[in-house]
N, C-alpha and C positions, 0 to 999 in steps of 0.2 A: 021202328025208326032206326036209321041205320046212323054211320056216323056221317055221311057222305049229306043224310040231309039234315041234320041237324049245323055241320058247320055253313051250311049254304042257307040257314036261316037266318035273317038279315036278325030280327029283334031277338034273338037268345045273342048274338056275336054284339048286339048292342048294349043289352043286359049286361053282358060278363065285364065289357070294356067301360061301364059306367059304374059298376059294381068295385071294378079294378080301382079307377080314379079316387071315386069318394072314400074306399078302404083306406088308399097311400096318400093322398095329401093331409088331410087330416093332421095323418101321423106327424109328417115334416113338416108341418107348421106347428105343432104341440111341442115336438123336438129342439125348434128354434127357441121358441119361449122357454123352454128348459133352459137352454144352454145358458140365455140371456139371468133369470132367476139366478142360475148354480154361480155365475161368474160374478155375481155380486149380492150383497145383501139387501136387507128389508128393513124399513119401521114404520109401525104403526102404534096407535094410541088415540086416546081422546082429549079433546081441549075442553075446558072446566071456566065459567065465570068466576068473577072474586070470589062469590061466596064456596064454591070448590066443590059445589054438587050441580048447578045448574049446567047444561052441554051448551056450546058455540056452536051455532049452525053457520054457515058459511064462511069459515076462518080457511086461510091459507097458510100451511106452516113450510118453511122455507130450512133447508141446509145447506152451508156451505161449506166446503173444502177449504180445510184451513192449509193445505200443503199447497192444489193450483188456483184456489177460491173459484172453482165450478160451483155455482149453485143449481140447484134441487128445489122442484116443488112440487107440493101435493096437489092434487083435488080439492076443492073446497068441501070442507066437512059436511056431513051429513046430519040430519033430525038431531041424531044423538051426539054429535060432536066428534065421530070418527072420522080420523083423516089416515091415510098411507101412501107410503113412497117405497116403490119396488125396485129392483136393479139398483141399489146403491153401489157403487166400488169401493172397494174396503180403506180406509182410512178416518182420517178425524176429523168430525166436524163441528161445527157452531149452529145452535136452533135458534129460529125467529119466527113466529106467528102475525100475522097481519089478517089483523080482525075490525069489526066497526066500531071497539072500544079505541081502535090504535095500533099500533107496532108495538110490541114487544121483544126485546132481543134478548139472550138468556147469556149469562157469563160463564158457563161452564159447556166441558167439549163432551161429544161423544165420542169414542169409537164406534166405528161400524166395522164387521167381518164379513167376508164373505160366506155367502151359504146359510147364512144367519137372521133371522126375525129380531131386529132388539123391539122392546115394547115401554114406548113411552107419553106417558098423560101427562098434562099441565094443567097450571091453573093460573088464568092471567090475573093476580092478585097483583098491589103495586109491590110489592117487597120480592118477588118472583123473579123478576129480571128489571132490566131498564126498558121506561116505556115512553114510545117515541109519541106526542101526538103536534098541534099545531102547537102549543103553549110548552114552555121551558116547564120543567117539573122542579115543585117547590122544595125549597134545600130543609134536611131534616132539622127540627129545634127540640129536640132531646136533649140533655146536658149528660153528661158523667156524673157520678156521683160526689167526687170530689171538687168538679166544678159549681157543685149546689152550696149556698149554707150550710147547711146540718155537715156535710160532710167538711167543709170547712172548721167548723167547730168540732169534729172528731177528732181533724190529725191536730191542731191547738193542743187540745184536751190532751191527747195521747203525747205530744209532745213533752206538755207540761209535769206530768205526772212521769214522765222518762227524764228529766232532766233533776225532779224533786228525789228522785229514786239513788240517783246517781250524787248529786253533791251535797244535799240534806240528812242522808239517815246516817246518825251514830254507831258507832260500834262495830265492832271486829267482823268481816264476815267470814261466817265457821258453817261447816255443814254439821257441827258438831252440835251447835246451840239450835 
């Protein structure tokens, strides 16, 4: 075979030129998603019921840009309660889950970097964050402890025996005696 008929062979010059194509697109599509990944960061994590070991299957976790409030959203989670969000652009933001218990919005920020995985799990417990659903959420009835009785009766007490202390006891006071 010489080289005269091998270039005048229609399917080897089809081979080479399909061989060609699928070698280099590929690439430059792989290379695009790179650049996209390197220019921004990532997070992922899992979403946890109150109890904080059961997974959220179909939760949607939300972040916002607290510098243009661009919001971000994931995937609705999977079996196990994995969700992620790729290409983040690096700054700070605010998390929220919106799941079939409700909204949850969480009071503390993240940073996100570029080039960077942060990895972050929840747990929609009510004490977690604030939880949005149809009904206003009930205001806490805890007291202080000085707002109780007993604690009323301590500073009394301590009072009483500070003031007995003071204008009651006899005698010189000496570090000597």
């Amino acid at each position: 075979m010489t080289i005269k008929s091998i270039s005048r062979s229609r399917w080897l010059v089809c081979g080479v030129l399909a061989a060609f194509v699928l070698l280099v697109m590929p690439i430059g599509e792989f290379a695009r998603a790179q650049a996209t990944v390197a220019q921004g960061g990532s997070l992922a994590g899992f979403i946890y019921a109150k109890d904080m070991k059961t997974p959220v299957a179909g939760a949607v976790v939300k972040i916002r840009n607290l510098g243009d409030e661009k919001e971000l959203t994931s995937q609705p989670t999977d079996t196990n309660g994995m969700y992620t969000i790729p290409g983040i652009p690096e700054g700070r933001y605010i998390l929220g889950v919106t799941s079939a218990e409700g909204n949850f919005n969480f009071d503390y920020a993240l940073q996100v970097k570029g080039r960077e995985m942060g990895k972050l799990s929840v747990a929609l417990a009510p004490g977690a964050g604030s939880q949005t659903t149809g009904e206003p959420p009930a205001p806490a009835k805890k007291k202080g402890f000085f707002n109780s009785w007993w604690g009323r009766a301590l500073l009394i007490t301590a009072a009483g025996i500070g003031v007995y202390l003071v204008f009651f006891t006899e005698g010189e006071v000496s570090p000597i005696r």
